[in-house]
C-alpha positions in Angstrom: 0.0 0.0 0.0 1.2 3.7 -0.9 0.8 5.8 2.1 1.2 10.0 1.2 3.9 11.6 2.9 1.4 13.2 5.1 0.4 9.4 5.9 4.3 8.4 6.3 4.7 11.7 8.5 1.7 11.2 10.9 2.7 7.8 11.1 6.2 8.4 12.3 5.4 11.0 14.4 3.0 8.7 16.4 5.7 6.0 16.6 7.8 8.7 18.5 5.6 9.7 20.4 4.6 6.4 21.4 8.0 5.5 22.5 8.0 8.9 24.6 5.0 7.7 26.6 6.7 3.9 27.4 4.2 2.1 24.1 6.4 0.5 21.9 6.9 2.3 18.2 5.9 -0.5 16.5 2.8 -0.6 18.4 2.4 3.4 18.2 3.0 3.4 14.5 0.3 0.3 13.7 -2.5 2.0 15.6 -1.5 5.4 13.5 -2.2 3.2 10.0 -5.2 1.9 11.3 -6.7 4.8 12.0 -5.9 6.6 9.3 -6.8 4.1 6.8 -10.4 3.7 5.8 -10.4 0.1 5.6 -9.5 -3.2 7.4 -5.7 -4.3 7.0 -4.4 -7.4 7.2 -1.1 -8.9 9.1 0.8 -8.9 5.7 -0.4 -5.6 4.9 0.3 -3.8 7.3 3.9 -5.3 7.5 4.6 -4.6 3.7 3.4 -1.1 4.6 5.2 -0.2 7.2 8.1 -1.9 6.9 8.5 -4.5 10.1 9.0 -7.6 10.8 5.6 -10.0 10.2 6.3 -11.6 13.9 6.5 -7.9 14.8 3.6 -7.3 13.6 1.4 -10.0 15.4 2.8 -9.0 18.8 2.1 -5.5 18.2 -1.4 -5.9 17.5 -1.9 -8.8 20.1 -0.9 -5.4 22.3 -3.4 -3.0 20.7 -6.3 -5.6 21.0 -5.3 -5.8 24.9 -5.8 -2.3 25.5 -9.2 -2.6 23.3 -8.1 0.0 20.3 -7.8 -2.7 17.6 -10.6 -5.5 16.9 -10.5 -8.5 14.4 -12.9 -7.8 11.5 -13.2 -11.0 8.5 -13.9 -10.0 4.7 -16.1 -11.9 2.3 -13.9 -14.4 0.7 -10.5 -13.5 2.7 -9.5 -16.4 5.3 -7.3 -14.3 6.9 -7.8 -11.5 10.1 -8.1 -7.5 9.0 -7.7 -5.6 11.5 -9.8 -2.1 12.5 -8.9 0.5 14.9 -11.3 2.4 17.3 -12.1 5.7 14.7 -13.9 7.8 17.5 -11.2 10.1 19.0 -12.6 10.6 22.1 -13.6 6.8 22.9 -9.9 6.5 22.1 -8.4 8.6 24.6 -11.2 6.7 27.4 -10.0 3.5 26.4 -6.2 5.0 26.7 -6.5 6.3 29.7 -8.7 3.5 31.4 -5.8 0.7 30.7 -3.3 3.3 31.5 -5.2 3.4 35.4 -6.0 0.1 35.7 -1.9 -0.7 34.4 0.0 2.2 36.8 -2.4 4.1 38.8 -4.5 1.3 40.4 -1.2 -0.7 41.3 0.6 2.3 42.1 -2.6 3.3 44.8 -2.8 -0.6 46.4 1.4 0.0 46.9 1.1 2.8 48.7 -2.2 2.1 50.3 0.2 -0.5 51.9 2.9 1.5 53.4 0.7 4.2 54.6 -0.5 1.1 56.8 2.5 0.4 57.5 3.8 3.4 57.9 1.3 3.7 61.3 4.0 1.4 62.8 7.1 1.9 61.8 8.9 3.3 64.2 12.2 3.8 61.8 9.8 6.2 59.3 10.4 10.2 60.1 7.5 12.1 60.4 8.4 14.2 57.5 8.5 11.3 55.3 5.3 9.6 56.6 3.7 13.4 55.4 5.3 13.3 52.5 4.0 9.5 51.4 0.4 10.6 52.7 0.3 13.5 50.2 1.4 11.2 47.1 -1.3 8.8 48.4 -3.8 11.7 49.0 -3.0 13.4 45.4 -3.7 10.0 43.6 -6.9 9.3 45.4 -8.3 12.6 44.4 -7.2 12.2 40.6 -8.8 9.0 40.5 -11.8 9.8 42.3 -12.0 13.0 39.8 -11.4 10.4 36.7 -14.4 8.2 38.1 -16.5 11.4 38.6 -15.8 12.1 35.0 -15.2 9.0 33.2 -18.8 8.4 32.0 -19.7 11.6 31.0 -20.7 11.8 27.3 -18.0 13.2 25.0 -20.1 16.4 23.8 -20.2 17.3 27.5 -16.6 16.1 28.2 -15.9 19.1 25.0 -18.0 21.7 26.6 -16.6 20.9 30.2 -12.6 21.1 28.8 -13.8 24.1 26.1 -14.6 26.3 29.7 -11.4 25.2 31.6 -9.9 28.5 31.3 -13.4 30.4 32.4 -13.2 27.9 35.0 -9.8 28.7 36.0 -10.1 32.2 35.7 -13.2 32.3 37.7 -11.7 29.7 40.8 -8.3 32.2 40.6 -5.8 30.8 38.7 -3.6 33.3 36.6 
């Protein structure tokens, strides 16, 4: 397949940037041609077209169907699996960000949900640094609690509410 440099630009941009956030390039680059491409690929495809290895290219999209962004789709008369990429931008970014919590945050909170138990009886732990834990704890909890708050909210009213953050800001007294 002939991608247009604007295509081959996007696409390598997105690898980058995938790499920059901890998601392989591979990966980052075979969710970019899915969802810019406006049909179902499959494995060979997308290999040919991007270059990579074909065993690359099955472990990469074993990785985007964990986090939910790619799903198997058949073709009349085609044996093989074509793959299609979630096309709505903002369902994207609540899948994102939903495997991203349940992957760091949600371990991260149980860890140190655990030593701020423990922390009530060790007798080695300053004060200062017992503070210090509790705020990282206390910071998390609200950022997930303001995720959940906001997770189910329908994208048009997710675009009005993030369209007024700046009124918002100005209004509560931010610079």
């Amino acid at each position: 397949m002939e991608l247009s440099p604007t295509i081959q630009k996007y696409i390598l941009h997105w690898g980058e940037m995938g790499a920059r956030w901890g998601v392989n390039r591979t990966v980052a680059q075979i969710h970019a041609l899915l969802f810019l491409v406006n049909r179902p690929l499959n494995a060979e495809e997308i290999a040919e077209t991007l270059a990579v290895a074909r065993s690359n290219v099955s472990n990469s999209l074993k990785e985007l169907q964990s986090w939910g962004l790619v799903r198997i789709t058949h073709i009349a008369g085609d044996r093989r699996d074509h793959f299609v990429a979630l096309q709505d931008v903002w369902e994207i970014f609540r899948v994102i960000v939903e495997e991203r919590k349940k992957r760091e945050i949600d371990p991260t909170l149980s860890v140190l949900r655990a030593c701020a138990t423990e922390a009530e009886n060790d007798r080695d732990l300053e004060p200062a640094t017992k503070v210090k834990m509790d705020q990282v704890l206390d910071f998390l909890e609200m950022i997930t609690a303001t995720y959940d708050d906001y997770k189910h909210l329908p994208p048009a009213t997710m675009q009005r509410f993030l369209k007024m953050g700046g009124k918002v800001a100005r209004l509560l007294g931010g610079d």
